[in-house]
C-alpha positions in Angstrom: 29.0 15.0 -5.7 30.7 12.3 -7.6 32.5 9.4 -5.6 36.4 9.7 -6.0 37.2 6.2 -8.1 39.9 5.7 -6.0 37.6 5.8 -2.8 36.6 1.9 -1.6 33.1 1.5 -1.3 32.5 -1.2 1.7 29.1 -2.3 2.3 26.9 -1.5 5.6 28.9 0.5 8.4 32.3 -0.8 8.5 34.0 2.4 10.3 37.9 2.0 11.6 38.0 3.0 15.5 41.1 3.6 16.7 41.2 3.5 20.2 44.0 3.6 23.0 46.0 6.3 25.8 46.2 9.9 25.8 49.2 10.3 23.0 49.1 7.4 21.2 48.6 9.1 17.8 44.9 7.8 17.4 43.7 11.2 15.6 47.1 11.5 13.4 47.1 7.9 12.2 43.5 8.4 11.4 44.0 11.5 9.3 47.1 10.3 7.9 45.6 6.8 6.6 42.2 8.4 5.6 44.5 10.9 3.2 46.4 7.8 1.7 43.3 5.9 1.4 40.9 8.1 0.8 38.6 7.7 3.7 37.5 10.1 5.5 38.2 10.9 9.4 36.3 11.9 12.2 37.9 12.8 15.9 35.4 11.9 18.9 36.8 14.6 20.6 36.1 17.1 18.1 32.6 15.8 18.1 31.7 16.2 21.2 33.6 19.7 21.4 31.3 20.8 18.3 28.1 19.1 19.5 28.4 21.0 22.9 30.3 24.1 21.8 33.3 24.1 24.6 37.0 22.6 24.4 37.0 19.2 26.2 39.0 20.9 28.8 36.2 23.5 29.5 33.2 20.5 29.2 35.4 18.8 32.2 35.6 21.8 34.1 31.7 23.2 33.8 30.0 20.1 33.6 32.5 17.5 34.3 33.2 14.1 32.7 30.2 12.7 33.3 28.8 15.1 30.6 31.3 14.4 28.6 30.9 11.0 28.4 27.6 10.9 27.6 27.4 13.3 24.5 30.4 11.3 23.2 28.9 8.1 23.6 25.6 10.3 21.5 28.2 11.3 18.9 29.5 7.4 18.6 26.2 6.7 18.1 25.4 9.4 15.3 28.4 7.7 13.4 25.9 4.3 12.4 24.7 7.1 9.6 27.8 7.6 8.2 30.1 5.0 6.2 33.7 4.0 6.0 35.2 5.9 8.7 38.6 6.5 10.2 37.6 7.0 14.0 40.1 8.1 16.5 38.6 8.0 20.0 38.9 9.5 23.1 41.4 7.6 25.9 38.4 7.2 27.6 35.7 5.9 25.7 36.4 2.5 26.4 35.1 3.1 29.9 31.5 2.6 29.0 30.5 -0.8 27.9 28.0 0.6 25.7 30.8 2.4 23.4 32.5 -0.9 22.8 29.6 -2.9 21.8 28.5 0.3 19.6 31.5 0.2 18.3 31.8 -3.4 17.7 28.4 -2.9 15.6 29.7 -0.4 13.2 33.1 -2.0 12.3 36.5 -2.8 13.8 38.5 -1.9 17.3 41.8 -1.2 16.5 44.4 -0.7 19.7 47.4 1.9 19.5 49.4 -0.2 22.4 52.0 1.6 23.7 53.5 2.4 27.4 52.1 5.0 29.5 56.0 6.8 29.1 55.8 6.8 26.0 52.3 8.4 25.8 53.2 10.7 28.4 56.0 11.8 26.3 53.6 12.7 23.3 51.4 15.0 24.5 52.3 18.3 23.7 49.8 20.1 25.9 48.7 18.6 29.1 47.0 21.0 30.0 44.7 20.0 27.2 44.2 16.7 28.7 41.8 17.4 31.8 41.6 13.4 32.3 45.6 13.2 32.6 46.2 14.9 35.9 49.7 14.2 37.6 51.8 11.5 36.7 50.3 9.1 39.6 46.9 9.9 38.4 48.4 9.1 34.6 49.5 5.9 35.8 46.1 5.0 37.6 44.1 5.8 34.4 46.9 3.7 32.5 45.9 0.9 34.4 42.3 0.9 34.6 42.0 1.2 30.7 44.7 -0.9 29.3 42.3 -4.1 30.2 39.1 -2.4 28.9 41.4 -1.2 25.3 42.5 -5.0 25.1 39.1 -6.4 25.3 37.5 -3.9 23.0 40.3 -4.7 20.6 39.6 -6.9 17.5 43.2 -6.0 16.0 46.3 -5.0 18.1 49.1 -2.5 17.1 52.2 -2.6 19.0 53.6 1.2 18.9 56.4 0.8 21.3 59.8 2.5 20.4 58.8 2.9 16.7 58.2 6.1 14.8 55.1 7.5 14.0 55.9 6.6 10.3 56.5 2.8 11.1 53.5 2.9 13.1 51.2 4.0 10.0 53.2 2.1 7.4 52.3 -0.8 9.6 48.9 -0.5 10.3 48.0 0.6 6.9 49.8 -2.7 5.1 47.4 -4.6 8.3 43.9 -2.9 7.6 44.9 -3.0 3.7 45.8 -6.8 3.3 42.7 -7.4 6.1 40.6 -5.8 3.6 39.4 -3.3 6.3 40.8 -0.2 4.1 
């Protein structure tokens, strides 16, 4: 299949992971900034959900998240055969030391940083979201992974009260003059 010539060919892995909470538009920025780029995107989520044949919500609830975790931290590492991608990761997969330095290997950490409100208000189906639970649980999971995002991350985006359009206009003008897209 010939290479699109408007495609970017980058040398050795150098994948794009987007990573932060539950709503922050990882997987839309992704798909949105692989279109205008010409990258392609991937959804760890998805991955996993392929791999094992069951909606995350279903994986949680038959196997728990312990399963979960560890066929999405084999998907992550899967990716190291693959070039150039836009990654958006789980909320979780920070959680495991191992999916940081993986990911640190095979390109950048970028953090979607936004407050848990704001998060909460963008998720459309929360029932979806086994690792949500009530808004106290929300909050607790909030807390526990905003240090583990901000340490993963080699470039911080600050989505607080913009659009979804500022938010991708931004990062792609940061990744583009960084060289990263």
């Amino acid at each position: 299949m010939p290479q699109d010539p408007r495609y970017v060919v980058h040398e050795g892995c150098d994948h794009l992971f987007f990573v932060g909470f539950l709503g922050a538009g990882k997987s839309t920025l992704a798909r949105n900034l692989g279109g205008l780029f010409h990258r392609p995107h991937v959804d760890t989520d998805r991955l996993v959900e392929r791999a094992l044949g069951r909606s995350v919500a279903q994986i949680f609830a038959e196997e728990g998240e312990g399963r979960f975790r560890d066929e999405e931290t084999s998907q992550l590492r899967r990716l190291r055969a693959r070039k150039s991608l836009l990654v958006s990761c789980g909320g979780g997969i920070v959680e495991r030391p191992e999916n940081c330095e993986l990911m640190h290997e095979m390109g950048v950490v970028v953090f979607l940083d936004g407050d848990l409100e704001d998060s909460l208000r963008q998720i459309r189906r929360p029932d979806l979201r086994p690792d949500l639970g009530s808004a106290e649980h929300a909050a607790e999971v909030y807390r526990r992974r905003r240090p583990l995002y901000e340490k993963a991350a080699d470039i911080t985006v600050d989505i607080r009260n913009k659009t979804f359009e500022q938010v991708a206009l931004e990062s792609g003008k940061l990744l583009w003059e960084k060289g990263l897209l």
